[in-house]
N, C-alpha and C positions, 0 to 999 in steps of 0.2 A: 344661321344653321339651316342646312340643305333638306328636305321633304324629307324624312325618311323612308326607307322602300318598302312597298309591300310586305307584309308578315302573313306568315301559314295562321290561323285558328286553329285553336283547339276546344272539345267541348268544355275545359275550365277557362278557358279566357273567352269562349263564349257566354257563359254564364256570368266570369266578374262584370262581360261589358253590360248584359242586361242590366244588374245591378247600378252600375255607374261605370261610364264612360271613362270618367278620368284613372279609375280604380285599372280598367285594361291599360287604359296607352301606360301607367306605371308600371304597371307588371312585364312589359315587352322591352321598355324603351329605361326605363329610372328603378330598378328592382330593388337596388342597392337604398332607397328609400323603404322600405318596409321593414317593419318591426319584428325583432328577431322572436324565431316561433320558440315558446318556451315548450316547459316539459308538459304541461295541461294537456296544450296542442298534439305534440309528440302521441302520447297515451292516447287520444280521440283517433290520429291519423292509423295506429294500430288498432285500433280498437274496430275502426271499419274496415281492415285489413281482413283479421278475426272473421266478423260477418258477412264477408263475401266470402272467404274458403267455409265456412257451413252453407251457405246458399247453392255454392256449386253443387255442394252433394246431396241435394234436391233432383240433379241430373244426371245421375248413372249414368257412365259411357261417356259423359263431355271431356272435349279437349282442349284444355290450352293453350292459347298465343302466349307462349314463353320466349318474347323478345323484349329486351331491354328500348329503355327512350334513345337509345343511337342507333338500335337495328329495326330504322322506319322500313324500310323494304322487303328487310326481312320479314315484317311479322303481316304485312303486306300480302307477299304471296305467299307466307304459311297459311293466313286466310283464305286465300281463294282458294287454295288445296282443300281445305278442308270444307269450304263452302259447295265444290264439286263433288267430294265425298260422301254420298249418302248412307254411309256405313257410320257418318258420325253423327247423334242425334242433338249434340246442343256445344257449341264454341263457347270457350269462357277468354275474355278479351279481345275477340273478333275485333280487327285493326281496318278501317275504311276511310277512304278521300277522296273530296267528293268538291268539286270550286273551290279548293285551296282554303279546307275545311278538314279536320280530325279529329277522329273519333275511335275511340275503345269501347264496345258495348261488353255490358257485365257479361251475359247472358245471352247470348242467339240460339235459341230452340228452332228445330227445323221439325215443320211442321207439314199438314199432309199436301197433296200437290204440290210439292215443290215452294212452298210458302215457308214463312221465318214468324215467330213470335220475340219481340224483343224487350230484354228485360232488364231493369234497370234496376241495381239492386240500393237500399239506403238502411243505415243503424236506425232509423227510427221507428218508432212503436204509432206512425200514424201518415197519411197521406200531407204533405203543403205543397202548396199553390207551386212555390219558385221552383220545387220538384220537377216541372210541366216544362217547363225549360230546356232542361238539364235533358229528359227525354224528345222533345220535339227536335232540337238540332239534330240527336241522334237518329232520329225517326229520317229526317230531312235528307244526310248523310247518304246512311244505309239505303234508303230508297234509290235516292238518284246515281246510287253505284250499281242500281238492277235489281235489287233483290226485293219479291212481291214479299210484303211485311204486311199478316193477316191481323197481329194485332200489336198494339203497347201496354206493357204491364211495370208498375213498379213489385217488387218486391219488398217488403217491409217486416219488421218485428212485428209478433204477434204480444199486443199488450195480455191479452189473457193465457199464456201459455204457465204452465207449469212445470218445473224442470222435474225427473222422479230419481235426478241424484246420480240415475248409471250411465245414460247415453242421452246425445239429444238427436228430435226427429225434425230433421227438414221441414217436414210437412206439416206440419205442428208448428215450427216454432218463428214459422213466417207467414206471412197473411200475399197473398197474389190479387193486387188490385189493379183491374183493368183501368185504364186510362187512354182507349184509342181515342173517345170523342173528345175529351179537352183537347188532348195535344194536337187531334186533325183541327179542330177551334185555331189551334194557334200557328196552324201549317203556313195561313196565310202572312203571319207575323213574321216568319224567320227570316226571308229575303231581305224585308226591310229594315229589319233589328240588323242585319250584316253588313248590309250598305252603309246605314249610320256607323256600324264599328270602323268598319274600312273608313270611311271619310275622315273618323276623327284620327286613326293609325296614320293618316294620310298628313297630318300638319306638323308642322316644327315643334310645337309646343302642346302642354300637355291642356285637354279641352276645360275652357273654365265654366267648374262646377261647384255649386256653392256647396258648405258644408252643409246636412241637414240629414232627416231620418235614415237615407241609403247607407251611411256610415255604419251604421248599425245595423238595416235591416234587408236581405235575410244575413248575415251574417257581419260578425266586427270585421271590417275592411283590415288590412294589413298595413294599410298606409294610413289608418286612423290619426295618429301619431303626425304622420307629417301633415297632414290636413287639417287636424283639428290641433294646435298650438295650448297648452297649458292656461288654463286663463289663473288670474287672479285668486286668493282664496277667498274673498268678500265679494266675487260675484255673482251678479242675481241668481246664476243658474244655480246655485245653492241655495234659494225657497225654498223652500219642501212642495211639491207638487204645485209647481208654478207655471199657469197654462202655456201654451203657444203666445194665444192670444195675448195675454199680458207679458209674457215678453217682449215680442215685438213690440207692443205699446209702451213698454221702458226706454228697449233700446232707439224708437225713434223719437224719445223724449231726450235721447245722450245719456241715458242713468246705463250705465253698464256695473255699478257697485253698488250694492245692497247698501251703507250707508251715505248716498246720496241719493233714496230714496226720501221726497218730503213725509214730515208725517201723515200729510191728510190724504197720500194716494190708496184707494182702496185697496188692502190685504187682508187675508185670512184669518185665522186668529194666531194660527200656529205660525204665520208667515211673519204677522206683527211681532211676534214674539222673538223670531230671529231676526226680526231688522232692529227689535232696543238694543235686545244684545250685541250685536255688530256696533251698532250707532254708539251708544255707551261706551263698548270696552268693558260692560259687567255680565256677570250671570243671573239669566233669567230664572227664577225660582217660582214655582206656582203659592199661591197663601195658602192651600191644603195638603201638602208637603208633609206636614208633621202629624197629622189626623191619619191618612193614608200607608204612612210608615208604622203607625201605632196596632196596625191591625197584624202585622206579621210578629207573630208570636214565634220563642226559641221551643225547642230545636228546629236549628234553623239547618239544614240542605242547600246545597252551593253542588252542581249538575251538570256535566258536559258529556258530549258522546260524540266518537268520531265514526266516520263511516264509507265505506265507499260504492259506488251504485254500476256496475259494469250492464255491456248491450248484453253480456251472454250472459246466464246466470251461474249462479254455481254449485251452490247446495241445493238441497231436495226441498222442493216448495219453493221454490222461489220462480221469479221470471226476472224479462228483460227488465235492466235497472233498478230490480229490487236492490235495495241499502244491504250493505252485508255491515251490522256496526260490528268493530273490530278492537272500540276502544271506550273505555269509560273512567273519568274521574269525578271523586266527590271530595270537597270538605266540607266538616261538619261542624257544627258548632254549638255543645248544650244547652248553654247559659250565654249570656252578655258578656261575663266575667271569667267563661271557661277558655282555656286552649285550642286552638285550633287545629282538627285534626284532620289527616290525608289520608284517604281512599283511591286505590284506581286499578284496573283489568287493561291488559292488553294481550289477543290472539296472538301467539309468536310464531305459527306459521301460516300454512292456508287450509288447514284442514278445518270442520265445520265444527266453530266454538262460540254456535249463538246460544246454546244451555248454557255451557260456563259464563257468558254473558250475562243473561238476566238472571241464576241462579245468585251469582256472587252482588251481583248491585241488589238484589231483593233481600240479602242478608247486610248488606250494608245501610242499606232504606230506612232500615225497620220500618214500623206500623205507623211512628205519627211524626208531625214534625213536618214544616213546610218547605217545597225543593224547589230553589232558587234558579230559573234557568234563563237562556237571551235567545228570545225567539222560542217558546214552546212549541209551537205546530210541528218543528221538527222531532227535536226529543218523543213528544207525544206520539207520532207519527212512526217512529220506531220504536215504540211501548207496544202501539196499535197492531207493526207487523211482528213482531217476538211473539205476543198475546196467540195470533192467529198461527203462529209455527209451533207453540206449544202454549197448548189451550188449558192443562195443569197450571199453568200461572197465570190466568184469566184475571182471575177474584184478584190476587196481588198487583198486577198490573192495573187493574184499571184504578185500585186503592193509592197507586202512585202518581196518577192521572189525574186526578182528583186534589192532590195534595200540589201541584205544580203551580208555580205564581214565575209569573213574566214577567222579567226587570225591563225589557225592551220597551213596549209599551208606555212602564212607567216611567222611564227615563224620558221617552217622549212627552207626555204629557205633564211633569214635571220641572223639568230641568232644561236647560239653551246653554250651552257655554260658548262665547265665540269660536272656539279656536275646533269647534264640531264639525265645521265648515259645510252643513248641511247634512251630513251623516250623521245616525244612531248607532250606526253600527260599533258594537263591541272595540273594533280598531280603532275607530276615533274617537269615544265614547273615554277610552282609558289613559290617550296620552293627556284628555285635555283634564279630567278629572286628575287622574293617581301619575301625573307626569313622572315619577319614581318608578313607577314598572312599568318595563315596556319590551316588548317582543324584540327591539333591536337585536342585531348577534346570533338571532335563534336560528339554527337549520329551519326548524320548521317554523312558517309564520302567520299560515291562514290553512282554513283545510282540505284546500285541494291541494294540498304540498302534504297535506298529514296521510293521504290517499295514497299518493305517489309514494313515499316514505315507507309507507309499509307496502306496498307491494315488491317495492326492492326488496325491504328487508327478510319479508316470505319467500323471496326466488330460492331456487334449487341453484348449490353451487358460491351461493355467495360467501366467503370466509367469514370463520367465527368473532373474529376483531370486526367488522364493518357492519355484522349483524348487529353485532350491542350499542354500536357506535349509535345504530340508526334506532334501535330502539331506548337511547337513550334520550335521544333529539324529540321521540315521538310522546315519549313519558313526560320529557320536560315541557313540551308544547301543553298537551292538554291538562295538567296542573297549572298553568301559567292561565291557562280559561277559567279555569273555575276559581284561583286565585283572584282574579283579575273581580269577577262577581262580587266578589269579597270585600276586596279596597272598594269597588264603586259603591259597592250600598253605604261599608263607612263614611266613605265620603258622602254621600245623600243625607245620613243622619246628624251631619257638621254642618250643613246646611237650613237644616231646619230653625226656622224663626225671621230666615228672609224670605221674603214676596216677591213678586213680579217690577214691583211698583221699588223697592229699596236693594233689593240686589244686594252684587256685589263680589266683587273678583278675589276668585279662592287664592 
């Protein structure tokens, strides 16, 4: 296979290459390799969309380079128009190339003597490092096409903003942090960071780069997937918090499967705990299992809530990525020997229904009676902001706060089933335990699908058949949560009487 020719840069394949080299030459050269962007993705890529059209309007009188990715020339010398124009105070998509280098800057404010401040706008609610990047090519660019650039500024969500419900304020709801000295720090970096991209753009074959933290950090790679290959489900990387170190001390021992671990290599307790089980083929049960269970007294509470956390806010009192919960189910259960009964609230458009929210689950609550939930910090955590949006249900909210017991935890500390495959989580926690119910089938399957879900089903325009369609999918999801609660404690209380030491496969 022939060198392939030079490639133009752009500031996002300058930043993958930062990241990892091998990540560029796929994206230019093997695209067709990368994992298809789902709806999560989609919703984030608008979502920052969203945040740059309010950021503009921070600058009254800006223009934008409204040229499409085929009209490079165009939007080209719409820039330079407009960069000669001093009639315009600030360009939004200013288009510049600079050594076979491109860039789009969010924001070019033109500033006094004939100088530019340039501004980089990002959804997030704080400054990171790999941000410095992302503006210093920019910086690099815009300079060596001529224009004196007095400073670098990101733009960011302001975490302390408050929405008041009628309008939002630009100026308010972004925070302007200077960042000229990093990125002039890393002015000297960009040549050489380019030269290495070039060089590797420059070979037949894609640069070999082991798999390892850049996969993930700062962002999940797109070609994750091809690079990192499905491993086993009994391998190590399923310890629960199993260092570096000791993995690579496995795998240069050849143990790549948790049960060809010897017993006497040192592990943790909870790590031992999953290698009998693996090793065996049985479930690990703790010998205070049945003392622990003894203590949750009926009525018993079984507690989900769905929610979704948008850049912009939406109701009065909220900010960036405030929770708007939008959904709630409960079952209840009086006695040991009562019926099992179903509770649940869902917001059915977009209008602000966090009163009906806590109003209606505080009459289903009642006063006593323990609420069974997987992972409290969250729940609690939207108890905490309701509480704060209406402070009339103070005393009740924190009385429900108070009454909250976390299966998550105890399932950890409890229970190991092989087939957990190092997950606690509720999804894996249910097939291995209550293999009878399971999410399969279900539109909605985890909750950033229940997010997405209803936002569809709240849009303007959407027909009355596909609304119910979807708020049927979203009713049956989250009953299928708090169900799920249900089956697993039953099944933790059919367990009781085995130990660690006698097991024994459900």
């Amino acid at each position: 296979m022939p060198a392939p020719a030079p490639v133009r840069l752009s500031k996002s394949k300058f930043v993958a290459g930062v990241q990892c080299l091998k990540r560029l030459y796929l994206q230019i050269y093997q695209p067709e390799l990368a994992g298809e962007i789902d709806d999560e993705q989609e919703s984030r890529f608008e979502q920052g969309h969203e945040v740059g059209r309010l950021a503009q309007s921070a600058f009254p009188g800006g223009v934008l380079v409204d040229a499409g990715p085929s009209e490079l020339d165009a939007a080209l010398a719409r820039t330079a128009a407009l960069v000669n124009d001093s009639s315009v105070p600030a360009i939004f998509e200013a288009t510049f190339r600079h050594s076979g280098v491109l860039v789009r800057v969010d924001i070019l404010e033109r500033r006094r003597r004939n100088r530019w401040r340039l501004i980089e706008v990002k959804s997030s609610v704080e400054l990171k490092e790999h941000y410095l990047y992302d503006v210093a090519i920019q910086h690099h660019v815009v300079s060596g096409c001529g224009l004196d650039l007095s400073s670098a500024v990101l733009m960011h969500l302001n975490r302390d903003y408050s929405y008041d419900g009628q309008s939002y304020d630009p100026h308010e709801l972004f925070v302007l942090e200077d960042v000229t000295g990093p990125v002039g720090d890393l002015g000297s970096d960009i040549p050489k960071l380019l030269r290495a991209q070039r060089k590797a753009l420059a070979q037949a074959s894609p640069p070999d780069v082991e798999p390892g933290p850049q996969c993930r950090d700062p962002y999940v790679c797109e070609f994750f997937g091809h690079c990192n290959p499905d491993l086993p489900e009994d391998h190590i990387s399923c310890l629960p918090r199993l260092s570096e170190k000791k993995r690579q001390e496995l795998l240069d021992l050849g143990l790549a499967l948790i049960g060809e671990i010897p017993d006497d290599f040192p592990l943790t307790a909870i790590q031992n705990r999953v290698h009998s089980a693996v090793k065996t083929g049985r479930v690990w049960v703790s010998e205070t299992l049945a003392k622990e269970l003894s203590g949750l007294k009926y009525p018993i509470y079984f507690m989900d809530f769905e929610s979704l956390y948008p850049a912009i806010p939406r109701h009065a009192g909220m900010g960036p990525y405030s929770h708007i919960p939008f959904q709630w189910s409960v079952h209840r259960q009086l006695t040991p020997d009562a019926a099992l009964e179903h509770f649940e609230f869902l917001a059915d458009d977009g209008r602000d229904r966090r009163g009906e929210f806590i109003r209606s689950l505080c009459e289903t609550l009642g006063r006593r009676g323990r609420i069974v939930v997987y992972n409290a910090s969250f729940e609690s955590q939207r108890l905490r902001d309701l509480a704060d949006w209406f402070p009339e249900y103070g005393v009740r909210i924190a009385s429900i706060q108070e009454r909250l017991w976390d299966l998550l935890p105890f399932v950890r500390e409890h229970v190991y089933h092989p087939e957990f495959h190092g997950s606690y989580s509720l999804k894996a926690v249910l097939p291995a335990l209550v293999p009878e119910l399971t999410y399969d089938g279900m539109e909605v399957s985890h909750g950033g699908e229940a997010g997405l879900i209803w936002e569809r089903m709240i849009r303007d325009g959407v027909a009355a058949g596909e609304r119910e369609r979807l708020r049927s999918a979203l009713l049956a999801y989250c009953r299928q949560d708090t169900l799920a609660m249900v089956s697993v404690l039953k099944r933790l209380k059919a367990l009781v009487g085995r130990t660690h030491s006698g097991g024994g496969a459900l």
